[in-house]
Residue frames relative to the residue before (quaternion, step in Angstrom):
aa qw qx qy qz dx dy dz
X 1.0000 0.0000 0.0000 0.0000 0.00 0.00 0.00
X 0.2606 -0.7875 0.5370 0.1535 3.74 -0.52 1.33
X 0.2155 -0.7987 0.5617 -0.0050 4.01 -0.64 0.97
X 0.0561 -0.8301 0.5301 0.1636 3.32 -0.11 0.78
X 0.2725 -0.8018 0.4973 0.1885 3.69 -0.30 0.25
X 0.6175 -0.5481 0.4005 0.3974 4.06 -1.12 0.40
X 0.7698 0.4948 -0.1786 0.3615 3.58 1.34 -0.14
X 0.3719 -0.8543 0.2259 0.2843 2.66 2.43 0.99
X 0.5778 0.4114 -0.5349 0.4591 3.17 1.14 1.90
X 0.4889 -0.7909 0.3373 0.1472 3.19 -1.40 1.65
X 0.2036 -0.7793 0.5762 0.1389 3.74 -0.29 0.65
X 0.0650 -0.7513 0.6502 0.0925 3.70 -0.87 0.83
X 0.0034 -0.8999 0.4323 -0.0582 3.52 0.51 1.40
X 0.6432 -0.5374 0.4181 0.3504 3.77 -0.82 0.83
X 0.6068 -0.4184 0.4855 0.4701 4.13 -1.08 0.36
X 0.4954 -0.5256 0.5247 0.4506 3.41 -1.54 0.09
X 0.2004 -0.6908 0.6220 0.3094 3.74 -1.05 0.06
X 0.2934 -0.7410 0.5837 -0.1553 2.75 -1.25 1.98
X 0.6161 -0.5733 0.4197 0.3400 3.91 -0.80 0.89
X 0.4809 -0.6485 0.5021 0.3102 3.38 -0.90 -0.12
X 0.5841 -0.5402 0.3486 0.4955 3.76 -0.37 0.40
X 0.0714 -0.8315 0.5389 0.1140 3.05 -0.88 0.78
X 0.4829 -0.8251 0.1956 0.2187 3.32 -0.45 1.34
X 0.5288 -0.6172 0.4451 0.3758 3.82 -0.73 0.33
X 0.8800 0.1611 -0.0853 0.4386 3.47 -1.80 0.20
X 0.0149 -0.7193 0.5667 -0.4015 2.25 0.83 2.46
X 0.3748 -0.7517 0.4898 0.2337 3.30 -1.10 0.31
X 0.4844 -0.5964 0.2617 0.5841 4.05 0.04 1.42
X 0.8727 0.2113 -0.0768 0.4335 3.64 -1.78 0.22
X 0.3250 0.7491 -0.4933 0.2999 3.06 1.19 0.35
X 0.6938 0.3866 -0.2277 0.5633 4.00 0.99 -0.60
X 0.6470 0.5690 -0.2641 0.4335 3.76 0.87 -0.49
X 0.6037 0.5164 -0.2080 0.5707 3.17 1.76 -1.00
X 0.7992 0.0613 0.0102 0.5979 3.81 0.64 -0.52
X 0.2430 -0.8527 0.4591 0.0556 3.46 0.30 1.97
X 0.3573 0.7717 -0.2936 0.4366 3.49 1.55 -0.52
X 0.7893 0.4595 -0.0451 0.4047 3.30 0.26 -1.67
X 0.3749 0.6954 -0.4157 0.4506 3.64 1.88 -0.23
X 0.5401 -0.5535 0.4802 0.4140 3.62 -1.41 0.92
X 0.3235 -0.6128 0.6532 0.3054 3.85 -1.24 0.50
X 0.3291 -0.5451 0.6439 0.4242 4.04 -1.48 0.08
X 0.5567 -0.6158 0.4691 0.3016 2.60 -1.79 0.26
X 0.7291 -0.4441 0.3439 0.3911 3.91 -0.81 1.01
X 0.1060 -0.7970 0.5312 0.2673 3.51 -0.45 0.40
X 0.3362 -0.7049 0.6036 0.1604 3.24 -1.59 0.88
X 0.7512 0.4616 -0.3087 0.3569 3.58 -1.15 0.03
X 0.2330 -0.6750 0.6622 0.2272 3.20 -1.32 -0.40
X 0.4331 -0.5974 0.6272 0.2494 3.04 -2.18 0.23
X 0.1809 -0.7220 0.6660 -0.0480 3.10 -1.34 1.31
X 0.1183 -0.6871 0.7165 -0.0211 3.64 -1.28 0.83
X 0.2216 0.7074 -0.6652 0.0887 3.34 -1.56 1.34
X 0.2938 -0.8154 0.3425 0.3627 3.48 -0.29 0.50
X 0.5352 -0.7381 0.3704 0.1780 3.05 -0.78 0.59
X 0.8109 0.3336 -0.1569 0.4546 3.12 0.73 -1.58
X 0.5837 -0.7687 0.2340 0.1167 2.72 -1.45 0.99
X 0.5395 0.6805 -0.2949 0.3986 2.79 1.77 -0.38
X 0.5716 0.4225 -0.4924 0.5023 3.58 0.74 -0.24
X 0.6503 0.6023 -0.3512 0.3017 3.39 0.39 -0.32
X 0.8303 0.2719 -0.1551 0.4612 3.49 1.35 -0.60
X 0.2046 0.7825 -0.4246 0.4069 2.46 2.62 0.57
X 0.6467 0.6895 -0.0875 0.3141 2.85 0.94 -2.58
X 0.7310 0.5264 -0.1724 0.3984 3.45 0.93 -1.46
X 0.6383 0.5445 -0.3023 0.4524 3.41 0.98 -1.82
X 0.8068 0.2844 -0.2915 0.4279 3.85 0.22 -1.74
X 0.6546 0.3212 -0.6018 0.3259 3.77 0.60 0.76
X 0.5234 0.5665 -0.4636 0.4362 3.52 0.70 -0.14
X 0.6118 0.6828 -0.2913 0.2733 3.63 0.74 -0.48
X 0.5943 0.4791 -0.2281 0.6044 2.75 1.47 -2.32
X 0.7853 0.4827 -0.3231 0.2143 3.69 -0.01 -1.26
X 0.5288 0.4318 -0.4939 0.5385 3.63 1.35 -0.55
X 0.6500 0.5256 -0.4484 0.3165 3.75 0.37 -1.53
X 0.7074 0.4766 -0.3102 0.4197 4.25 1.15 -0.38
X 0.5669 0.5788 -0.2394 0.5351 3.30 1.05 -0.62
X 0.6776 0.5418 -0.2822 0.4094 4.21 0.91 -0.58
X 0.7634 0.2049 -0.2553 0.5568 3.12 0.89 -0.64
X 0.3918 0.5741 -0.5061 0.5107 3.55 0.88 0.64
X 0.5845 0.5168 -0.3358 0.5277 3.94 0.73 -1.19
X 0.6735 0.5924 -0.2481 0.3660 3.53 0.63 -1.85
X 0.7792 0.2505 -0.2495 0.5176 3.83 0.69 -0.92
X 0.6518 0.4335 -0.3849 0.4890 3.77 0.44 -1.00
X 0.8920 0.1873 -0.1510 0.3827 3.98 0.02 -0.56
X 0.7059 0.3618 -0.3176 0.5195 3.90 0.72 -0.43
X 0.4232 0.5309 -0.3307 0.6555 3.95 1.45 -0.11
X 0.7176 0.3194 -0.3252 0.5266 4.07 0.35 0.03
X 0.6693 0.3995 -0.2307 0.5824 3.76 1.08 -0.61
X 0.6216 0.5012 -0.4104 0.4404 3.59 0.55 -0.42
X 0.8331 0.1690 -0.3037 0.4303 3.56 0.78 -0.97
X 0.4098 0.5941 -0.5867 0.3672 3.61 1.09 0.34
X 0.7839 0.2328 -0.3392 0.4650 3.73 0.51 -0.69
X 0.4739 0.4124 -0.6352 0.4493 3.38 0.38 1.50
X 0.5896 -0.5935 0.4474 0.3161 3.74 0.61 0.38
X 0.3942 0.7850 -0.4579 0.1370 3.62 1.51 0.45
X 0.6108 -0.6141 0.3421 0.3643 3.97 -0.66 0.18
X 0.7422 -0.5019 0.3015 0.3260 3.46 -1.00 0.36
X 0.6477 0.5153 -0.2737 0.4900 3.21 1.20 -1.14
X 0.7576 0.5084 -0.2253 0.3417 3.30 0.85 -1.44
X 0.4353 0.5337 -0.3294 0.6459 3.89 1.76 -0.49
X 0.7402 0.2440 -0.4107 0.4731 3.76 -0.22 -0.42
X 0.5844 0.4218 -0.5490 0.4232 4.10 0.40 -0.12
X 0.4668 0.5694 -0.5755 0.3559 3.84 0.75 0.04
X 0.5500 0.5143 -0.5116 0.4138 3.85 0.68 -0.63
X 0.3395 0.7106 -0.4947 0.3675 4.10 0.95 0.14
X 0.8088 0.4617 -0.2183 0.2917 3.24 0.39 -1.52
X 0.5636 0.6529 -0.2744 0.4252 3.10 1.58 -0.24
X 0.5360 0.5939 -0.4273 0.4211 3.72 1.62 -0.26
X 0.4218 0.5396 -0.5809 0.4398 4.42 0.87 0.03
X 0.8463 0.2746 -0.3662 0.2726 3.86 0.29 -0.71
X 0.5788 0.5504 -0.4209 0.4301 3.55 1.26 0.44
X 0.6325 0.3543 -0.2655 0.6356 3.56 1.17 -0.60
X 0.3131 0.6717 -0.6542 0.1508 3.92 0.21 0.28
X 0.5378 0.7146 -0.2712 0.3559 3.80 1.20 -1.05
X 0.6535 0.5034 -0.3399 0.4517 3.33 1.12 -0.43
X 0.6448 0.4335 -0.1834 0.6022 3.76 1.09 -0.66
X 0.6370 0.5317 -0.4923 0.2631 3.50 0.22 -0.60
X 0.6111 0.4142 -0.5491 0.3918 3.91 0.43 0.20
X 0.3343 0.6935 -0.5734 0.2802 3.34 0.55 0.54
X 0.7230 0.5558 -0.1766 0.3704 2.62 0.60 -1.60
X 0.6431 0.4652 -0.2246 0.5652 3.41 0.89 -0.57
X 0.6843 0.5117 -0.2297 0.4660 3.53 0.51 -0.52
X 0.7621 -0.0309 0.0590 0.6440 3.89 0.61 -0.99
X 0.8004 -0.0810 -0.3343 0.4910 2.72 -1.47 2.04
X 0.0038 -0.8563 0.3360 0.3921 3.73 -1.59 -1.41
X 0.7836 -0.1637 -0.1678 0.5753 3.35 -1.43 0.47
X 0.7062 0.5281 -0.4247 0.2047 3.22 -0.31 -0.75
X 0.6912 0.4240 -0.0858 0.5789 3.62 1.21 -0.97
X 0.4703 0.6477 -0.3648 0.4757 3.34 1.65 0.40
X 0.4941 0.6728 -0.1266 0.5360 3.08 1.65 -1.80
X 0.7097 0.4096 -0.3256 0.4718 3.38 -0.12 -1.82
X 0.7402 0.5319 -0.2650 0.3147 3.42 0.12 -1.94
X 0.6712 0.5013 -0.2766 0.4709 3.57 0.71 -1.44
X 0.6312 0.6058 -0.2854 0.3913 3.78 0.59 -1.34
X 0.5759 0.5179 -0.2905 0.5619 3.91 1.02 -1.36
X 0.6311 0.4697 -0.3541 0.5057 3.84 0.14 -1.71
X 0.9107 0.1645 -0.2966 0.2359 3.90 -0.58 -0.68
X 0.4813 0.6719 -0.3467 0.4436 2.70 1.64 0.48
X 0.4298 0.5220 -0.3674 0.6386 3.54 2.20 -0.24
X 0.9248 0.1367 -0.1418 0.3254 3.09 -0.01 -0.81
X 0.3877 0.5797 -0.5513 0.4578 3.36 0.58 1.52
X 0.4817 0.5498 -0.2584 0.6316 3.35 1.79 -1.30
X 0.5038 0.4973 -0.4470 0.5469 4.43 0.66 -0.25
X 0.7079 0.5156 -0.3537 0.3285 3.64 -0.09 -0.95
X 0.5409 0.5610 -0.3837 0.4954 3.64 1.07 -0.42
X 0.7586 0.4084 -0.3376 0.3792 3.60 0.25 -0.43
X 0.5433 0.5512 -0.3632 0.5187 3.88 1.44 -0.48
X 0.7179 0.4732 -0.3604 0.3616 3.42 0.85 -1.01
X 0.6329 0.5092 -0.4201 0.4045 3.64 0.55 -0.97
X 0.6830 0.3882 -0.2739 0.5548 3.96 0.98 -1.29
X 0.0876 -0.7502 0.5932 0.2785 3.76 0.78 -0.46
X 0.0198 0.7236 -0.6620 0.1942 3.50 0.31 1.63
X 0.2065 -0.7699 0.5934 0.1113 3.75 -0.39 1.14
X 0.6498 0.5257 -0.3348 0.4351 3.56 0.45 -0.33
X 0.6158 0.5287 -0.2074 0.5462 3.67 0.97 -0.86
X 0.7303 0.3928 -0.2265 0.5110 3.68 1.07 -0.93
X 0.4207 0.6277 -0.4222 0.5007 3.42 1.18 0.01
X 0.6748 0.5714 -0.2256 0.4089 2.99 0.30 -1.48
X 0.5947 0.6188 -0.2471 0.4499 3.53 0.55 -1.92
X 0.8845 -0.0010 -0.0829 0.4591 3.46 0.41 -1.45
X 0.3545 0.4208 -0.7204 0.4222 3.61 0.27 1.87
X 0.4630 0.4544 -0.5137 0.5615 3.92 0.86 -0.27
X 0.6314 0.6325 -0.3036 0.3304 3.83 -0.38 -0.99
X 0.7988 0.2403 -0.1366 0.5343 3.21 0.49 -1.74
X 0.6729 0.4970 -0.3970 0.3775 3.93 0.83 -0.19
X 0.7083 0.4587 -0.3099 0.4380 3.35 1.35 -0.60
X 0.5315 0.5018 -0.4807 0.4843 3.49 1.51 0.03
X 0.4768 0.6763 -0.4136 0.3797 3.70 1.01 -0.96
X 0.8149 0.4824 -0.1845 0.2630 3.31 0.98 -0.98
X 0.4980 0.6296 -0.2275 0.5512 2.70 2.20 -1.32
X 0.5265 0.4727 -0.4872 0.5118 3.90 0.84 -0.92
X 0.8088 0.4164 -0.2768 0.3097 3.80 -0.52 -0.74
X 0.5784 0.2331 -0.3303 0.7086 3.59 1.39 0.14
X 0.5343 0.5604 -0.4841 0.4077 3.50 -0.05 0.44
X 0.7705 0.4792 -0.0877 0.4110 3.35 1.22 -1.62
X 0.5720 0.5373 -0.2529 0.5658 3.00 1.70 -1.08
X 0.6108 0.6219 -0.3178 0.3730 3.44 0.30 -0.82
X 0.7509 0.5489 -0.0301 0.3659 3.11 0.57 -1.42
X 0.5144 0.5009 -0.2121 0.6630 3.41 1.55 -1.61
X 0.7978 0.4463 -0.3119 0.2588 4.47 0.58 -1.04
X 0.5115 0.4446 -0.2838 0.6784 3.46 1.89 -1.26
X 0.8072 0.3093 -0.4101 0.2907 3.71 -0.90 -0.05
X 0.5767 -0.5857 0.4703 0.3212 3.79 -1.08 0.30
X 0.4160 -0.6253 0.4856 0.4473 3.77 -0.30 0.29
X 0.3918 0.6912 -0.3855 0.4691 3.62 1.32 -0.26
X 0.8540 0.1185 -0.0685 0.5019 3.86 0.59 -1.06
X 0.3325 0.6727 -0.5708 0.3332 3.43 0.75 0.30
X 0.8295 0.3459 -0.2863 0.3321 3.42 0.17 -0.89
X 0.8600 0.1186 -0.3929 0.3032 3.10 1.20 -0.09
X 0.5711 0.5412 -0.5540 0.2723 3.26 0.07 1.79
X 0.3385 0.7946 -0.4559 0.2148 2.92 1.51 1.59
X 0.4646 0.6830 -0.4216 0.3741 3.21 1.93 -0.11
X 0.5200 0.6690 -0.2736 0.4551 3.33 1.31 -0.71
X 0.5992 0.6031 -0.2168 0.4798 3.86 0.80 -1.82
X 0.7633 0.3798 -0.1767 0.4918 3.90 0.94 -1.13
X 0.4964 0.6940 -0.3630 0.3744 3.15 0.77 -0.67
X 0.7381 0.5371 -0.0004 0.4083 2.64 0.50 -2.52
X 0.7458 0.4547 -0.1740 0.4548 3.70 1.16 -0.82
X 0.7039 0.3357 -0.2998 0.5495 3.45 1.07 -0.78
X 0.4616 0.5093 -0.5658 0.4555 3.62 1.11 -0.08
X 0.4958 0.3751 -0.5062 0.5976 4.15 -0.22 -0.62
């Protein structure tokens, strides 16, 4: 028998087990006297199965990882590729475009900071916290561009690439804590997707 429940999970749940009939024109104490003689249930058959059903959690589940992972992947795009175009169309030099491959040392040395994270507050309010910060300082980038102050935009994105460095590590952690080691793997096609799309 299939039971759907208000919590849009299905239960396929064995019959109730019910006494045998118990016969009439009994004599009083007639079952109290000879515990033996008491109706047996019947044996239960089946099992109990849980799946969720509903779909919303499911595209609940989907949306806030696709989210975190595009929202990690942007400011990664933002330093490694729009930080090469920004200072080529300032007429910067060769030498000075190839130190941009700098900005890329926050995601190899992130390992040194990451017990923070673990240590004061968690992931989740990392996320929030981290998500606001590069959002300040992307809204910063407007003011190098108009003066095309190259030195100032440098700057902009080594802030950028360390606070995303960070956002990657509460993003990851997070993820690896809300999901079952059961489903992690399969919504890493999703994680990539979601990242190389940014």
């Amino acid at each position: 028998r299939r039971v759907l429940f208000r919590s849009g999970v299905a239960c396929l749940c064995r019959p109730r087990m019910l006494p045998l009939r118990k016969p009439r024109n009994l004599p009083p104490g007639y079952w109290r006297k000879s515990p033996s003689r008491r109706p047996r249930l019947h044996k239960p058959t089946g099992f109990m199965i849980q799946t969720p059903l509903h779909a919303g959690f499911f595209m609940r589940k989907v949306f806030w990882i696709a989210s975190s992972y595009y929202a990690e992947g942007l400011p990664f795009s933002l330093v490694q590729q729009v930080s090469v175009q920004f200072f080529t169309a300032a007429g910067a030099g060769t030498p000075l475009i190839g130190l941009l491959s700098l900005l890329g040392l926050p995601w190899n040395f992130k390992l040194f900071w990451s017990p923070l994270i673990d240590l004061f507050g968690n992931k989740k309010r990392w996320i929030f916290v981290m998500e606001l910060i590069l959002a300040g300082v992307a809204m910063l980038l407007i003011w190098p561009a108009q003066t095309m102050n190259l030195s100032l935009a440098f700057k902009i994105f080594a802030l950028m690439a360390v606070m995303s460095a960070t956002h990657d590590m509460s993003v990851d952690g997070f993820y690896i804590q809300t999901l079952p080691e059961s489903e992690q793997a399969g919504y890493s096609g999703l994680r990539v997707a979601a990242y190389r799309v940014a």
